[in-house]
TORVOMAR-495589 format. One record per residue (C-alpha): residue in one letter; residue number from 0; x, y, z. Coordinates in nm, 3 decimals. Example, Ala and Ser with C-alpha at 12.3 -4.5 7.8 and 13.67 -1.06 7.14 Angstrom:
2
- aa | i | X | Y | Z
- A | 0 | 1.230 | -0.450 | 0.780
- S | 1 | 1.367 | -0.106 | 0.714
# end
This chain:
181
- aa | i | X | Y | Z
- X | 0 | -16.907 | -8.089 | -1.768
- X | 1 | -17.137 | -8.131 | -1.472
- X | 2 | -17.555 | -8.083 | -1.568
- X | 3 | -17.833 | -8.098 | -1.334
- X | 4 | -18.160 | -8.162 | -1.581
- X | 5 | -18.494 | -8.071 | -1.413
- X | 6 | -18.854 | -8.051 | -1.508
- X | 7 | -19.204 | -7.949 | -1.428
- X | 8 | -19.154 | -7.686 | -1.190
- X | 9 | -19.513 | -7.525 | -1.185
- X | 10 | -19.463 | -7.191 | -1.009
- X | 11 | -19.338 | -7.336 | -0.711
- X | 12 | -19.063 | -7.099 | -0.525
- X | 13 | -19.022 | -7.372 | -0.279
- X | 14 | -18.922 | -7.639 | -0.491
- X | 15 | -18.758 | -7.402 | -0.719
- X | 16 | -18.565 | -7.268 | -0.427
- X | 17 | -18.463 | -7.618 | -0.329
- X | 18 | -18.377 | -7.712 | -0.650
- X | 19 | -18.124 | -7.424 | -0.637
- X | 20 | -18.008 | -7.546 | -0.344
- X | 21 | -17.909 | -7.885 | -0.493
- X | 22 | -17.782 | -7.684 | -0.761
- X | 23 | -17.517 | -7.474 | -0.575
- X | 24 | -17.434 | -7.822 | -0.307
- X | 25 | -17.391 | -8.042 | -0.659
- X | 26 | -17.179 | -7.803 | -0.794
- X | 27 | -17.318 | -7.833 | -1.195
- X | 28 | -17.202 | -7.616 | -1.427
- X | 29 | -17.519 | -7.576 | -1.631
- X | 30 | -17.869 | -7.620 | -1.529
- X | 31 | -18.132 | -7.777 | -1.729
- X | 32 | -18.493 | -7.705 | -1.761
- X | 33 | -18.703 | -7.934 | -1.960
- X | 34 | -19.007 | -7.647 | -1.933
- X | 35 | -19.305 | -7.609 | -1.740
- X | 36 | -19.112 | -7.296 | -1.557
- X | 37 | -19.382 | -7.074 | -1.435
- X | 38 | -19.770 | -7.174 | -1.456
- X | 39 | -19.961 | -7.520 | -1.287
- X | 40 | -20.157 | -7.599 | -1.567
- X | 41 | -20.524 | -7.655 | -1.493
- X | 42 | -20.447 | -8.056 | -1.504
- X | 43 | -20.234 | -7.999 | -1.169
- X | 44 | -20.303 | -7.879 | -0.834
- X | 45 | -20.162 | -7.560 | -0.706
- X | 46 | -19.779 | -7.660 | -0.621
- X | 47 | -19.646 | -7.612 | -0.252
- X | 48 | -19.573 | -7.148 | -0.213
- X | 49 | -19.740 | -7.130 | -0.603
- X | 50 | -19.541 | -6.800 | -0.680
- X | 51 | -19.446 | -6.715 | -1.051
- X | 52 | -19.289 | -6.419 | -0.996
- X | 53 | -19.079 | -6.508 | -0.716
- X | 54 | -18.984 | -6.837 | -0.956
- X | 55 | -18.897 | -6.551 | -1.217
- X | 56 | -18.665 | -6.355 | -0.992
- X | 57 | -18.483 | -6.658 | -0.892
- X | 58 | -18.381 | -6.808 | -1.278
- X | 59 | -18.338 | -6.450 | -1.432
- X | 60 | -18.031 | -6.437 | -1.133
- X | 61 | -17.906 | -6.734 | -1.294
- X | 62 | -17.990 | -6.683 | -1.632
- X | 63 | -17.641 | -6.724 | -1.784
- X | 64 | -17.649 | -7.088 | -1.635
- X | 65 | -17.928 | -7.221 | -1.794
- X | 66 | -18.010 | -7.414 | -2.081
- X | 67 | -18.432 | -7.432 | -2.127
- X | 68 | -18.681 | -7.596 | -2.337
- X | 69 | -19.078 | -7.493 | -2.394
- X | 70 | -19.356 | -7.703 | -2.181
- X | 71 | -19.695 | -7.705 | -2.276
- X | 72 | -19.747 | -7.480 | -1.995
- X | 73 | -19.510 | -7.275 | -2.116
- X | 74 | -19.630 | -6.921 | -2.331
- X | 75 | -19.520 | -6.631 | -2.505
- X | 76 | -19.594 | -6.448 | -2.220
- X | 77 | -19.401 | -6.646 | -2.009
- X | 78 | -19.102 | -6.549 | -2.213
- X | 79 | -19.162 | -6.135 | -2.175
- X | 80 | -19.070 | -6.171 | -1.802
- X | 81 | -18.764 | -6.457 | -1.823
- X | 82 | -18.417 | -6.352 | -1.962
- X | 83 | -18.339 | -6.659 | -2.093
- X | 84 | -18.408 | -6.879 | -2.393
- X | 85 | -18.766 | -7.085 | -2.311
- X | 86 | -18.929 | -7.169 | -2.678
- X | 87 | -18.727 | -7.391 | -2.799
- X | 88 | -18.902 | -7.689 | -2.896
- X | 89 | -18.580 | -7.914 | -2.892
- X | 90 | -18.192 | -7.909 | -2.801
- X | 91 | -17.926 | -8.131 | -2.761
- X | 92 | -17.584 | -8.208 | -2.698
- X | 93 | -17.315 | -8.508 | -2.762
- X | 94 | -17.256 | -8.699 | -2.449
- X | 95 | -16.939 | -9.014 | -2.522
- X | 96 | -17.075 | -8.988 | -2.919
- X | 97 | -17.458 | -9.001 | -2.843
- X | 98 | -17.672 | -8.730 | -2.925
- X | 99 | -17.914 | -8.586 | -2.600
- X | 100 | -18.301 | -8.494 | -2.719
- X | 101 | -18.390 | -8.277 | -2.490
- X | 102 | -18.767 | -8.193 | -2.462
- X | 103 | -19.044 | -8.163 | -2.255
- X | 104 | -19.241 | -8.471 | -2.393
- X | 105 | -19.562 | -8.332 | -2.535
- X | 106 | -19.462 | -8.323 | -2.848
- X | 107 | -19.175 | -8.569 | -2.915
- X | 108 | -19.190 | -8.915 | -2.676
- X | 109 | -19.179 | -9.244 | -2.685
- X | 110 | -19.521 | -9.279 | -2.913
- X | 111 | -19.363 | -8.969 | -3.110
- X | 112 | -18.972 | -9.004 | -3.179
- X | 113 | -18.782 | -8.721 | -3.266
- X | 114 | -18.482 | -8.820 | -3.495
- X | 115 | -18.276 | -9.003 | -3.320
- X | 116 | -18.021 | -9.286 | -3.460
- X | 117 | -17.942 | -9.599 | -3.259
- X | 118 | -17.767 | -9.530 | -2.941
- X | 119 | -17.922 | -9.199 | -2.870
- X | 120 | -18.115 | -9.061 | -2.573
- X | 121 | -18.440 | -8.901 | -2.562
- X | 122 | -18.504 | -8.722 | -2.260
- X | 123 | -18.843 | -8.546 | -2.154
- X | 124 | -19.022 | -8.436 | -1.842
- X | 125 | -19.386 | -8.382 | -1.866
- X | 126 | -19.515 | -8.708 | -1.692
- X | 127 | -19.353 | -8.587 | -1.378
- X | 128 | -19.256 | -8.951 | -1.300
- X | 129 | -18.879 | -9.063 | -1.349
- X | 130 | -18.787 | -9.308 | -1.626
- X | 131 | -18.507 | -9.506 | -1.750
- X | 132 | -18.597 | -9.753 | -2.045
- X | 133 | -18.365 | -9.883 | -2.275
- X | 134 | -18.529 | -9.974 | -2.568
- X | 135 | -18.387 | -10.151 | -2.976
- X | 136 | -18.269 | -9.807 | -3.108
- X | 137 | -18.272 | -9.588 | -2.775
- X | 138 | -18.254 | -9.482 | -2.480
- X | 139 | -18.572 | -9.320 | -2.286
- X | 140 | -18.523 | -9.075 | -1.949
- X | 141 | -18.683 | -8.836 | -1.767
- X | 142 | -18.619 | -8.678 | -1.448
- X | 143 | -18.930 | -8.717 | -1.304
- X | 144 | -19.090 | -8.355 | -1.163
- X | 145 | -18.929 | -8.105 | -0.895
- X | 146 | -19.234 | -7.971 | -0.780
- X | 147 | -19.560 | -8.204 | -0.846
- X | 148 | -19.445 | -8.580 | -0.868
- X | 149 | -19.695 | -8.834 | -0.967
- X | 150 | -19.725 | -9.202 | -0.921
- X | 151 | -19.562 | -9.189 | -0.576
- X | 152 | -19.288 | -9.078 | -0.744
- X | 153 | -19.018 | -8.844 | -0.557
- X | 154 | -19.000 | -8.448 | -0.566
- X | 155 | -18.677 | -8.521 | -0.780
- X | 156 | -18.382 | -8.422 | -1.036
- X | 157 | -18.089 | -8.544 | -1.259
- X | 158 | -17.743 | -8.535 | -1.273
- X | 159 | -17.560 | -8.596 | -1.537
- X | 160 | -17.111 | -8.612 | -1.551
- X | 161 | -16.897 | -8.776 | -1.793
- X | 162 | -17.203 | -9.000 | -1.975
- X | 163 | -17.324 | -9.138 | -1.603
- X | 164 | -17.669 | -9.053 | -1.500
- X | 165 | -17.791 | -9.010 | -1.173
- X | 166 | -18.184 | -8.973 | -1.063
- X | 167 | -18.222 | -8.794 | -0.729
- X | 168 | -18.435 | -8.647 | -0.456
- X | 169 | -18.435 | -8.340 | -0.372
- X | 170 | -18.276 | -8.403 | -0.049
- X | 171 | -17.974 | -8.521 | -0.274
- X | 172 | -18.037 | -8.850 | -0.229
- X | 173 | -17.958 | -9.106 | -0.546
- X | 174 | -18.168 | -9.350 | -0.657
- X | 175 | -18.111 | -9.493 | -0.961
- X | 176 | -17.839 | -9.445 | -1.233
- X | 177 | -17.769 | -9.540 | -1.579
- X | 178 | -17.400 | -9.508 | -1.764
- X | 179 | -17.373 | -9.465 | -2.111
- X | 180 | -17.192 | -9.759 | -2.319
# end
């Protein structure tokens, strides 16, 4: 199965749009969203077209597509207007016999592990800048943000397809990769 894995879109229907875009053109089967769906935050700065509701309109379409966890941005409220799942703390799934974390990072990280055993991935948005460490027991990524990158970082996304990861741009560009063992 083919996954695109996302983060920290903010409200932006530009970047959401283009993410959408890379979506259709990568041809994933599920799409990702490691939370921060609809509001800025007052940390960031108002993303490029800042437009919840158009943001809304656009996942509810796909709604049977995606797979979400809760940001710290991420409310209640929030929830009332999408049609899918957003609360969720946590998920995961088995990729080649390791187990995926999948959260946004404000909670569980790399100063706060979740349970994972040795082999196993965590994978987080929330610092909106791309990672791949391998560390003793496991394996830290995160895709970096779609709509507000920081540290010079790109507006960017993740693929992932038969345990190989791929980090890219949102002009569908790769740039880095890592393949599971």
């Amino acid at each position: 199965m083919k996954l695109l894995i996302a983060s920290d879109i903010h409200g932006s229907a530009y970047f959401c749009r283009k993410l959408l875009e890379a979506y259709e053109k990568e041809r994933a089967e599920k799409l990702i969203l490691l939370g921060d769906i609809l509001y800025h935050g007052p940390r960031n700065d108002l993303p490029r077209e800042y437009a919840p509701k158009e943001v809304i309109a656009m996942l509810n379409a796909r709604r049977e597509e995606l797979i979400s966890v809760r940001g710290n941005c991420d409310t209640e409220v929030d929830q009332m207007v999408l049609e899918f799942p957003i609360l969720a703390e946590y998920g995961f799934w088995y990729e080649k016999g390791h187990m995926i974390f999948l959260t946004h990072g404000h909670v569980f990280n790399e100063k706060n592990l979740p349970m994972l055993k040795k082999g196993d991935i965590l994978l987080h948005g929330h610092t909106h800048v791309p990672a791949c460490r391998e560390h003793e027991d496991y394996v830290y990524m995160n895709p970096g943000s779609v709509s507000i990158p920081k540290e010079g970082s790109a507006h960017s996304y993740m693929i992932c397809e038969d345990g190989k990861f791929i980090w890219k741009n949102l002009d569908k560009e790769a740039y880095r990769e890592y393949q599971i063992s």
